[in-house]
N, C-alpha and C positions, 0 to 999 in steps of 0.2 A: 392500354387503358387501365389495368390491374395497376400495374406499376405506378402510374397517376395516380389512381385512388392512394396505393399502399401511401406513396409518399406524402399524401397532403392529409392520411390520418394519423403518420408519423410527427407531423408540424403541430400537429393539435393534442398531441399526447404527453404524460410526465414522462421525465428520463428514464424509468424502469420498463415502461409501458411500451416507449419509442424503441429501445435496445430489442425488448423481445419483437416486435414488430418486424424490426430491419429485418432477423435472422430469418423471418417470410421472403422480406423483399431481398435478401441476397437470394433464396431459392429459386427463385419467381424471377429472378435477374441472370444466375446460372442457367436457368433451361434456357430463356431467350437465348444466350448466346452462345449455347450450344446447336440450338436449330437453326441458330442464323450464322453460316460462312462466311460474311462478309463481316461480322462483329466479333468474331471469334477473337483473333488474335487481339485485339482492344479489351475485350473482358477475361482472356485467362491473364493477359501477362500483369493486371493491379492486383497488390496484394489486399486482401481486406484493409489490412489498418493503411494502404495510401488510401480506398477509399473513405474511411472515417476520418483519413486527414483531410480532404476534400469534402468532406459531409455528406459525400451522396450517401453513408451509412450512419446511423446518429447514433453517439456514445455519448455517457455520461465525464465532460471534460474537466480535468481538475487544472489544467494550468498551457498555457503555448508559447512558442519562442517561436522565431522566424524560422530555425530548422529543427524542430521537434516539438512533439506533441502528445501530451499526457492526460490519460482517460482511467477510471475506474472500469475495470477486468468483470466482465459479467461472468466471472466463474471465481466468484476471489475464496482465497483459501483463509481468509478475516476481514472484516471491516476494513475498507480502505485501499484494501491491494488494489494498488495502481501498475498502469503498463506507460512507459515512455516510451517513445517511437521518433526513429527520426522521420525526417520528413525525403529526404533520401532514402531510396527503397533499395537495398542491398540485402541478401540474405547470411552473412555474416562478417563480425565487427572490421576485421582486416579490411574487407573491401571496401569501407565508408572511409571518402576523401575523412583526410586530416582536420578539416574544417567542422564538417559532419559529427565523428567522432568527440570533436572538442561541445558541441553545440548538446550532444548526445547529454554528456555528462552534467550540463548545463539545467538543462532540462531534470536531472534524476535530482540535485540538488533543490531547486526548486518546487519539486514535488515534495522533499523531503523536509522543505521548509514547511509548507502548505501542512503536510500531512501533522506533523510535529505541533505545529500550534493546534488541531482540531483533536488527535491524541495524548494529548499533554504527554508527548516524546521523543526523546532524542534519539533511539536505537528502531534502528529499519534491520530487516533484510533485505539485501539487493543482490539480484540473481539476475545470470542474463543464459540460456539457454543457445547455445552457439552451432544453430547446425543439430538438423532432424538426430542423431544417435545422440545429441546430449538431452534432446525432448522438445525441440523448439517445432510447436505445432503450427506456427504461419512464417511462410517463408519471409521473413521481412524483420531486420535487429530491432529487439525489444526489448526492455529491462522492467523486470518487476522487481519493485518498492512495497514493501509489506510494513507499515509501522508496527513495532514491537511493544507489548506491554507486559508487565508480571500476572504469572498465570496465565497467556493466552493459549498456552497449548500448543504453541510451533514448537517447531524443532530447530536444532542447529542444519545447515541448506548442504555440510557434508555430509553431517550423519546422515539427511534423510536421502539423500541421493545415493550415499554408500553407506548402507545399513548393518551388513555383515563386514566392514573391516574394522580391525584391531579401535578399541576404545582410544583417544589421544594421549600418549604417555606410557600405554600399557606395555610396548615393544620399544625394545632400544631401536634407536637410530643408525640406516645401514647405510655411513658416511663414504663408503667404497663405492656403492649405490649410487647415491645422490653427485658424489664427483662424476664420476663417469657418463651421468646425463649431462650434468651438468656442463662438461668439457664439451660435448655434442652437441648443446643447443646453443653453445657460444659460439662454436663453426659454422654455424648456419647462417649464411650470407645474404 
């Protein structure tokens, strides 16, 4: 009955209003199906964002294709950071059929149109977080779209990721280095 109310004061709410709301009704959704054994395996294995692809969670949506789906990030790091999602739930990019993956990109582009006309901009960051150690906090491939404008205060997405290494330029190139990966990840079959 909770969950009934939440959702039908979800339907009646603005997008900012509905988002904060959901992150009740995912709580309120989690214990259910933790005290319920017989639902359990039905609610750990969707990821949040299949259920905001399906709308049982309500995001603010910027754009969709038949396999992916683009919403504004209730934690954006500017104006506009968007998250594109396929509709395929894999937790990272290798494992999305080829289809998937093409659909993905599909999608970041069109966001990037979207976002560009309402920014007056043509330069995004696009970051995709591959797998919990590089920071991807829901298991499920996501790309965030950041529109770029002068003066917003971002950063470049290596420096802020890798903050203590050498400035671009500052260190010669250690071409010994780079062949030798480089020979090794051409083996890899």
């Amino acid at each position: 009955a909770r969950l009934a109310a939440l959702r039908a004061q979800v339907l009646r709410s603005s997008c900012m209003r509905r988002v904060i709301i959901s992150i009740v009704a995912v709580r309120i959704t989690s214990s259910l199906c933790s005290s319920s054994s017989s639902s359990e395996t039905t609610c750990k294995s969707m990821s949040l964002f299949t259920k905001i692809i399906r709308k049982e969670i309500p995001s603010c949506k910027v754009a969709a294709g038949e396999a992916w789906y683009a919403f504004l990030d209730i934690n954006p790091r500017r104006p506009g950071h968007t998250l594109v999602v396929p509709v395929e739930e894999k937790q990272r990019i290798r494992e999305l059929s080829p289809a998937s993956r093409a659909a993905l990109m599909e999608g970041v582009a069109e966001a990037q149109r979207r976002l560009g006309e309402v920014f007056s901009t043509e330069d995004f960051t696009v970051v995709v977080h591959d797998g919990p150690v590089a920071g991807q906090e829901v298991p499920h491939v996501h790309v965030h779209v950041l529109p770029r404008t002068p003066g917003d205060g971002g950063l470049c997405a290596g420096v802020a990721a890798f903050p203590n290494a050498p400035p671009i330029g500052s260190v010669a190139p250690d071409f010994a280095a780079l062949g030798a990966l480089s020979e090794k990840l051409c083996a890899v079959e």
